[in-house]
PATORFI-191307 format. One line per field, with one value per residue: residue in three letters; x negated, y, z of N, C-alpha, C in turn. Coordinates in Angstrom, 2 decimals. Example, Ala and Ser with C-alpha at 12.3 -4.5 7.8 and 13.67 -1.06 7.14 Angstrom:
2
code <- ALA_SER;
n.x <- -13.19_-12.85;
n.y <- -5.69_-2.25;
n.z <- 7.80_7.08;
ca.x <- -12.30_-13.67;
ca.y <- -4.50_-1.06;
ca.z <- 7.80_7.14;
c.x <- -13.20_-12.90;
c.y <- -3.30_0.03;
c.z <- 7.80_7.87;
This chain:
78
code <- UNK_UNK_UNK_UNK_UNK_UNK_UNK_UNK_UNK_UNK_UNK_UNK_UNK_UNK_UNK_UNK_UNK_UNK_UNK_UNK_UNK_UNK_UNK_UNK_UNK_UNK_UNK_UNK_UNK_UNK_UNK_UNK_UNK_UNK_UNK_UNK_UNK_UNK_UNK_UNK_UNK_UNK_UNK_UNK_UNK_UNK_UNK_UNK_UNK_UNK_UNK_UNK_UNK_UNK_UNK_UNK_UNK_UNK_UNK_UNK_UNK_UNK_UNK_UNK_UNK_UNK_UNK_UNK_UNK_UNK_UNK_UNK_UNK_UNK_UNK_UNK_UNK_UNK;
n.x <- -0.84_-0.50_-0.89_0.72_0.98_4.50_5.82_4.64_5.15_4.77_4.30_4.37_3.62_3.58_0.10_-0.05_2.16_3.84_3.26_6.49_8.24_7.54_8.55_11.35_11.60_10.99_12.01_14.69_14.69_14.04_12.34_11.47_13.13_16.06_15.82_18.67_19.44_19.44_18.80_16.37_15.27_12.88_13.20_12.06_10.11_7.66_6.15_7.20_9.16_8.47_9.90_9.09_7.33_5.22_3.27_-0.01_-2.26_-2.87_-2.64_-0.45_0.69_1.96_4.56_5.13_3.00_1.49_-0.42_0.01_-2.15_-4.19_-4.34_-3.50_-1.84_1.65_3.76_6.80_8.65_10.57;
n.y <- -1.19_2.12_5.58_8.39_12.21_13.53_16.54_17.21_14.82_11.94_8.96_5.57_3.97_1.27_0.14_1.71_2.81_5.49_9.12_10.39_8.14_7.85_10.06_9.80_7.47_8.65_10.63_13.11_12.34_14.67_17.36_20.33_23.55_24.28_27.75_28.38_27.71_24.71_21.38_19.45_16.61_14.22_13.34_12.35_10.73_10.24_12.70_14.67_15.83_18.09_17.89_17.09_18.68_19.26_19.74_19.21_17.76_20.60_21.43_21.66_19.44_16.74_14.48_12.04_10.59_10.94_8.63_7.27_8.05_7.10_9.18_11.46_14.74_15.55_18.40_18.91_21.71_24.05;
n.z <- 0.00_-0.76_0.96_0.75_1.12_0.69_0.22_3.12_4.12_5.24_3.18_1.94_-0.88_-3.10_-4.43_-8.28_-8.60_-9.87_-9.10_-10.04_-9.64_-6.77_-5.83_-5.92_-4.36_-1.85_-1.29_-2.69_-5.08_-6.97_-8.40_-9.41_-8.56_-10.71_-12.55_-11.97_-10.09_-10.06_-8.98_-10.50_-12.21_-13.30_-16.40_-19.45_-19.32_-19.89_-20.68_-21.79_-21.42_-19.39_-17.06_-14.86_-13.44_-10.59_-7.83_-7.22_-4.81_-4.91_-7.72_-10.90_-12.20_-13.93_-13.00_-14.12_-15.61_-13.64_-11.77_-8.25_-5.43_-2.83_-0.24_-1.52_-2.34_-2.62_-3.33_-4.40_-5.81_-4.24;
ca.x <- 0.00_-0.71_-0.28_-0.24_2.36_4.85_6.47_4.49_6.30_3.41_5.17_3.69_4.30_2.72_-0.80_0.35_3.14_3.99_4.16_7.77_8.97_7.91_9.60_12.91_10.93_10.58_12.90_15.77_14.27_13.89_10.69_11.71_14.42_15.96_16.28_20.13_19.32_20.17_17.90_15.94_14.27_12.20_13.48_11.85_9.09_6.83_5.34_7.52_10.18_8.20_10.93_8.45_6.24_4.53_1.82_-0.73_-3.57_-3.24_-2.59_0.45_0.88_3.21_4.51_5.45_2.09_0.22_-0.12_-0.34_-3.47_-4.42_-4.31_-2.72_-0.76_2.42_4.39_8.10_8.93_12.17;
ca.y <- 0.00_3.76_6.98_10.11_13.08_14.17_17.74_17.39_13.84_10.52_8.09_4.53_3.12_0.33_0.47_1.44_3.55_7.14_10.25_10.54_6.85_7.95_11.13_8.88_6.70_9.35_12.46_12.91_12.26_16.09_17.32_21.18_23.82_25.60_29.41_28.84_26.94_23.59_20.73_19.00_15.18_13.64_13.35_11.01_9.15_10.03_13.50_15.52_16.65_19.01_18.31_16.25_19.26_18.89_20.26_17.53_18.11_22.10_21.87_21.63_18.02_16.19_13.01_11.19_10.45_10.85_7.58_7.90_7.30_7.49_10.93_12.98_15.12_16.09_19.50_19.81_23.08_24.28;
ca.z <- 0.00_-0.77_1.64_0.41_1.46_-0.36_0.78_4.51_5.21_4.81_2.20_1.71_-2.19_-3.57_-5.95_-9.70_-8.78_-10.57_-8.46_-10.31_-8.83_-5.31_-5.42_-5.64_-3.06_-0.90_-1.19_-3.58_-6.87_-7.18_-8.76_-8.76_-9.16_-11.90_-12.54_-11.97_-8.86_-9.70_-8.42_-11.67_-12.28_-14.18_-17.50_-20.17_-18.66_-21.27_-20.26_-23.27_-21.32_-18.72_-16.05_-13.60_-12.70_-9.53_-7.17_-6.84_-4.70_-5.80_-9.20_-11.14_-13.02_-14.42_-12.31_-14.47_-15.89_-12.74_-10.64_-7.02_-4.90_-1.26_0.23_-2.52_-1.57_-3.29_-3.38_-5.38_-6.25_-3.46;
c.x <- -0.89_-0.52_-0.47_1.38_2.89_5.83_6.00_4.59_4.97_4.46_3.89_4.27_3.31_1.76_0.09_1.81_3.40_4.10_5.68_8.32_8.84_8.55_11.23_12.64_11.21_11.12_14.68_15.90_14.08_12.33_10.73_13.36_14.61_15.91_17.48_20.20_20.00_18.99_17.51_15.06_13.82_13.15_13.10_10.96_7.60_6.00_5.79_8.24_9.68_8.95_10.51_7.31_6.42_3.56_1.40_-1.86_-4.20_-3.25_-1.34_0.01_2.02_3.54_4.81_4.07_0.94_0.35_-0.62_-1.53_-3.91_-5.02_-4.19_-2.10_0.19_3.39_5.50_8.28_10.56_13.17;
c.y <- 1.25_4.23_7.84_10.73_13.56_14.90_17.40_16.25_12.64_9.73_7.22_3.67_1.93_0.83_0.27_2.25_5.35_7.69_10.42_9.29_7.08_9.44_11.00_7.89_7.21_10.53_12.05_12.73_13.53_16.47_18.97_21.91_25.06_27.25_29.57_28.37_25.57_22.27_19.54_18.28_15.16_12.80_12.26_10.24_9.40_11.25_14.89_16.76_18.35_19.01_17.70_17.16_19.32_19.94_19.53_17.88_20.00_22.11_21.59_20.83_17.52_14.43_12.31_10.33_10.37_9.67_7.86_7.44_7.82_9.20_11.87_13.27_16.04_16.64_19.62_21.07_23.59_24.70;
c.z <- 0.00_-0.06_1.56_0.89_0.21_0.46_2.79_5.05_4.18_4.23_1.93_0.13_-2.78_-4.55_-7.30_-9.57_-9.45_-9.40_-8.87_-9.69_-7.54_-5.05_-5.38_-4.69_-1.99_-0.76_-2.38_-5.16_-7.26_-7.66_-8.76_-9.04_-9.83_-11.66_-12.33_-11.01_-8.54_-9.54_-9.77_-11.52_-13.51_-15.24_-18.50_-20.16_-19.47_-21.10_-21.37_-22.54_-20.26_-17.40_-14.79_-12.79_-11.08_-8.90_-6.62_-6.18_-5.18_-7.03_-9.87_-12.20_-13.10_-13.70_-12.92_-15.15_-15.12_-11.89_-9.15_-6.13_-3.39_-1.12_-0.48_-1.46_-2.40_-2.78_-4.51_-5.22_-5.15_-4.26;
């Protein structure tokens, strides 16, 4: 098993998992939110749609493409 935070709170997912699969692991599947204030997931898996941005370790990535690894630490957007 993995442990890295995601939004402050320690989450344990198995090796080989996406940041986007433990943010439905581990919160509400939410990755951030819109300009109209409505709460927005990960989209097509594939890295096209843009709707998985993240703050990984300080940088803004895409979860769906990023796999997760001991002591990240991941930030959704409120």
């Amino acid at each position: 098993m993995i442990e890295l935070q995601l939004n402050g709170n320690r989450l344990h997912v198995v090796e080989g998992t996406t940041v986007a699969a433990a943010l439905y692991i581990g919160a509400d599947g939410s990755s951030r939110t819109s300009v109209t204030g409505h709460r927005r997931a990960p989209l097509c898996g594939m890295g096209i749609c843009q709707e998985c941005r993240v703050t990984i370790d300080g940088k803004r990535r895409l979860a769906c493409q990023t796999l997760c690894r001991t002591g990240m630490s991941v930030e959704t957007q409120p």
